[in-house]
N, C-alpha and C positions, 0 to 999 in steps of 0.2 A: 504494500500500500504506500503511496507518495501523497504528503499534506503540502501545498503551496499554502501560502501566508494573501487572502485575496482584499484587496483596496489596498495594501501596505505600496509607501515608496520604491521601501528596499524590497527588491522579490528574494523569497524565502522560500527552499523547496526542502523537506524532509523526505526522506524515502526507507522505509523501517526496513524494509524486507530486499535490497537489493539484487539484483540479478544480472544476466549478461546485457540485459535491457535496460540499463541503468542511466547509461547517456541520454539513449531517445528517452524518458520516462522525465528525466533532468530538464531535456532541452523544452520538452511542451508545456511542464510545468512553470516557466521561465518566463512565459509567453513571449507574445511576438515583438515586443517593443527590442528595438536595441540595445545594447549594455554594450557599458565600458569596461567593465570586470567582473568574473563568475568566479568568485574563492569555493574552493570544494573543501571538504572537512567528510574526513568516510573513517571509516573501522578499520582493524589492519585486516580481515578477514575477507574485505573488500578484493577485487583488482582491480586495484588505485592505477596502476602503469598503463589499461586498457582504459579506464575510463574519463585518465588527464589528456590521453592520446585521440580520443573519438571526442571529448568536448570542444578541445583545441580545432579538430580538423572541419567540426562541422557548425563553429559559432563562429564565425567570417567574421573578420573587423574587433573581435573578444579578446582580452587578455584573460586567460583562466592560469590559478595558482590554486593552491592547495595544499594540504598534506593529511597523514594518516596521524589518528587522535590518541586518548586514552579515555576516549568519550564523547560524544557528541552533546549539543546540548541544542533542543528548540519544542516549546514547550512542554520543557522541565530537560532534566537528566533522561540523554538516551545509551544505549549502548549496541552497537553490528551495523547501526544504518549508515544513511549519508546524511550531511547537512551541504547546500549548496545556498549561496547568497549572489545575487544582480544588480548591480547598481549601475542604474539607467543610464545612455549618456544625456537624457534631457536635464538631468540636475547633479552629474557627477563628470567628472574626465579623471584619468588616472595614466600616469607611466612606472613603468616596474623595470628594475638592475636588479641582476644576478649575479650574487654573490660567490663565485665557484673557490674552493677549496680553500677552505678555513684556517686549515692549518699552512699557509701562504696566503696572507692575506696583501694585498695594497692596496695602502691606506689612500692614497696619492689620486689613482684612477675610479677608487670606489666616489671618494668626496666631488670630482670632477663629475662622473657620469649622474651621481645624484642632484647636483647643483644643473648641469642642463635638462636633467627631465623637469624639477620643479620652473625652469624655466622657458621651456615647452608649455608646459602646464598654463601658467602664466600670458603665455601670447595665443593661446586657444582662448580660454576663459577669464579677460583682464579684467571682468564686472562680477567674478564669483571671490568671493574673500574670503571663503571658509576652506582650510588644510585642514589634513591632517596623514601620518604615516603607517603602513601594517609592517609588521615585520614578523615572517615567517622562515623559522631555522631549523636545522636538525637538530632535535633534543638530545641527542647523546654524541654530539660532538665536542661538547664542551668547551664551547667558544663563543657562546652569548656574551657573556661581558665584554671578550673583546671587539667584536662585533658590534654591540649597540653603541657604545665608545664612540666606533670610527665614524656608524652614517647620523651620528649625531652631529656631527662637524659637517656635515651635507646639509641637513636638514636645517639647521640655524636655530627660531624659536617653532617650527612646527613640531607640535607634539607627536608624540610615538605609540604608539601601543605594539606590542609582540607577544608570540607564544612560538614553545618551543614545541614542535611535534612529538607524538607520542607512540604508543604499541602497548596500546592497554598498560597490564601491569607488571610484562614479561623484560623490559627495558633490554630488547635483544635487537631489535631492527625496525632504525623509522627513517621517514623520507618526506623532502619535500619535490611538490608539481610545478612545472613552467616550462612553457613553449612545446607541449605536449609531450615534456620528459618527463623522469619520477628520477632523483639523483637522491644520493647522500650526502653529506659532509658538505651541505649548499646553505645559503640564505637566500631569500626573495625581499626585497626591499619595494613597496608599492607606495609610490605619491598620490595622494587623491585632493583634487580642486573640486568645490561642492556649492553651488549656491545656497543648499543645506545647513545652517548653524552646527555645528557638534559641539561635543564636550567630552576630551577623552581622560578617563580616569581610573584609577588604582584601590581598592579597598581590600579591607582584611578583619578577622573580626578579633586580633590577639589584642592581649594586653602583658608588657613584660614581667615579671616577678622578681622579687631580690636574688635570688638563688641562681649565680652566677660561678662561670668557669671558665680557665684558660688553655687554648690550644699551646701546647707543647711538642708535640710531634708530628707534624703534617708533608703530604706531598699535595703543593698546591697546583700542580698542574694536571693531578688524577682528580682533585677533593678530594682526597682521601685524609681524615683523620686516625693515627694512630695512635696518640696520646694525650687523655685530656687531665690536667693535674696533677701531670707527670705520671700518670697510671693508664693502661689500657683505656681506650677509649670507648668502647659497648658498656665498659667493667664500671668505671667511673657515672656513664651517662645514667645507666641502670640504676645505680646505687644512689645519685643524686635523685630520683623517679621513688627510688624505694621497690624494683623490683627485680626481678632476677635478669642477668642477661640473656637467659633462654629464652626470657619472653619478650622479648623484643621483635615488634615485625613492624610493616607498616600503619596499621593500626595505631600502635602506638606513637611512632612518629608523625602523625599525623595531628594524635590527641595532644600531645607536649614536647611542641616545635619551639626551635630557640631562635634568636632573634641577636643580631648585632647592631648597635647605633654608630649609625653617621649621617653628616650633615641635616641634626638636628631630629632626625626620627630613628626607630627601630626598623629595622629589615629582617624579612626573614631567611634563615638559613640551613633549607629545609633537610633533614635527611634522608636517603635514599632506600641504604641497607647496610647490612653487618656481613663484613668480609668472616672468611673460616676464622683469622685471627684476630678476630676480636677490632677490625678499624671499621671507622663509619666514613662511609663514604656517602657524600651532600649532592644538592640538586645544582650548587652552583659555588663560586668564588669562596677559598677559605687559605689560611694560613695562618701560621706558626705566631704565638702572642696574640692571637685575635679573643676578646674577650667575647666569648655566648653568653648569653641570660636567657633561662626558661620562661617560659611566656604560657597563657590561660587562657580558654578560649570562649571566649562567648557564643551564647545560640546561636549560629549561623541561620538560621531562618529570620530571626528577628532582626540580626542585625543586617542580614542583606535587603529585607524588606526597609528598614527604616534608609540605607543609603540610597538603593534606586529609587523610592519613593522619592528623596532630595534632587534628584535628577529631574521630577518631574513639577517641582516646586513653584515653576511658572511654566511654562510649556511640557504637554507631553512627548518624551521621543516617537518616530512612527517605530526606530528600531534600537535596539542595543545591540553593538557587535562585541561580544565577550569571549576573550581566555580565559578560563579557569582550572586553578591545580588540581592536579589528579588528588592532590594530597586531602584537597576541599570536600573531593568525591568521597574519598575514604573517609572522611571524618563524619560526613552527612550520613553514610551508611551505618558506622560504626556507633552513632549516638539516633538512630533511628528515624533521621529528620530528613531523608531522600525525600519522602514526601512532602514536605512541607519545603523544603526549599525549591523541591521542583515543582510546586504552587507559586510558589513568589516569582523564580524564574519567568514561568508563563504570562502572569498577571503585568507584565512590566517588558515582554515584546523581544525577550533576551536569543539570539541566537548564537550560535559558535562552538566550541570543543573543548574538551578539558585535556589540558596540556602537561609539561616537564617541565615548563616552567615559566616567567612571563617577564617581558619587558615594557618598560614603562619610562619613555622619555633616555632617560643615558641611563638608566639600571634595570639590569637586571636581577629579579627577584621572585622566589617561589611563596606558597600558600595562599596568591591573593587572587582576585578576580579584577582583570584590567581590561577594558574594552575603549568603546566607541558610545555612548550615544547622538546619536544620527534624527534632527529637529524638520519638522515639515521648513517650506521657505517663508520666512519672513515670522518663525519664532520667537519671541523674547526670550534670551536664556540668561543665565547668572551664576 
């Protein structure tokens, strides 16, 4: 079965049950107006390589991007389908770089090619005044931070949002979509020009605690943590938890995730899993002296309702384009509130995937939900 989103600006297509009929199934729900970009968001169980390849070949004049999730989201929490999103070009233009090979990166020709598409953009639509930037990477590249870094220097004051692709909760193999390829070890950087108001934003529902530790023994270019207060690091984290390190899974890292502060807020610093020898290896940036503080989490239902509700405080979005951590997922499952946040999701127009991990503006950061809200034209927002 496929649910398109019908009156909405942004077209919104879900498709639970995917098949080899997935593109055609995509493309009708899509309808006929033009688009300036189709983001695909599918399950790894998908065939994402066939069906970035046949959206590409048969949406003339489309830039389609994508990747494979750790979940899909449109209304509420999904899991196996697709989520596909359209944005018109009567109220959108967009140009997209490609990012190839992470681990070589230049910095030089990435900020150049970013700096003429936004001004591309610019000489198409010099009467639309609203940006804003997607940024989609391979989640287990481990190269987000330095990556949001560079095209942050492209982009100047346009805000950011990103997510890192995922593979459910196997963290074996993800990819992302472009130019009707499915690559690894890639980023897609898309500029979008909008007559559309937006407002892209970051939330999280932690609060930090006194109950703080020191990294002592790390490899910061794996994340991996091997020692936290000069003792094993599962051994230590456990015993500061008050539990055993057998019991340690994601579940739990989910439940009491630690947080680092800089430039004035806490971040979170999410963990991943426990190596055979007792290291924790994280969803992103850590090193040697960095001080963690355990952090509490409030209702996520409640508190996701009261932030997108502030979203909609003078105008309502037609849409919200959101990442959200997988860790979010496991946490809503693990305290029984799937339901209820995938009420609130619904009720507030939220589409997108849950991720490994999210970018927002020049950081990257796990456990939050960072998206896009996307305003009919000539909204008031604030």
């Amino acid at each position: 079965m496929s649910v398109a989103q019908q009156g909405a600006l942004v077209r919104r297509v879900h498709i639970a049950d995917p098949g080899p009929d997935a593109a055609t199934r995509i493309r009708a729900e899509l309808g006929e107006d033009p688009l300036s970009l189709v983001a695909v968001f599918a399950a790894p169980s998908t065939a994402f390589a066939a069906l970035i390849a046949d959206l590409t070949d048969t949406l003339s004049g489309t830039t389609v991007i994508g990747c494979i999730t750790a979940g899909e989201i449109n209304e509420g929490y999904r899991e196996g389908g697709i989520v596909a999103i359209g944005l018109p070009v009567s109220h959108f233009e967009t140009e997209t770089v490609l990012i190839p090979d992470l681990h070589a990166l230049d910095p030089n020709k990435t900020v150049r090619n970013i700096i003429r598409k936004r001004a591309a953009l610019k000489a198409v639509a010099p009467h639309w005044n609203h940006e804003f930037a997607i940024l989609l990477i391979d989640g287990l590249s481990r190269r987000e931070d330095a990556v949001v870094a560079m095209v942050m220097h492209g982009l100047g004051q346009v805000p950011l949002f990103g997510g890192s692709s995922g593979d459910g909760t196997r963290f074996t193999t993800t990819a992302v979509g472009y130019d009707g390829k499915v690559m690894e070890n890639v980023a897609v950087i898309t500029c979008v020009r909008t007559i559309c108001p937006v407002k892209v934003f970051s939330l999280d529902n932690l609060t930090p605690t006194d109950r703080r530790m020191v990294v002592t023994r790390a490899d910061p270019e794996a994340r991996i943590v091997h020692e936290i207060n000069a003792e094993n690091a599962a051994s230590e984290y456990a015993r500061l938890l008050g539990k055993d390190p057998a019991q340690l899974d994601p579940f739990t890292f989910a439940s009491h995730p630690v947080v680092v502060r800089f430039g004035g807020r806490h971040h979170v610093r999410a963990i991943q899993r426990v190596t055979g020898d007792g290291a924790l290896v994280f969803f992103s940036a850590i090193d040697e002296g960095m001080v963690l503080t355990l952090a509490t989490s409030e209702s996520m239902a409640d508190h996701l309702g009261r932030e997108l509700s502030a979203l909609s405080a003078t105008s309502v979005p037609d849409t919200i384009i959101a990442f959200d951590c997988i860790l979010r997922r496991i946490e809503a499952e693990q305290k029984q509130q799937t339901g209820a946040v995938s009420q609130v999701l619904a009720q507030h127009n939220v589409v997108g995937f849950s991720t490994y991990g999210e970018q927002h503006n020049g950081l990257h950061i796990n456990q939050t939900m960072t998206g896009v809200a996307i305003y009919p034209p000539g909204a008031i927002v604030r």
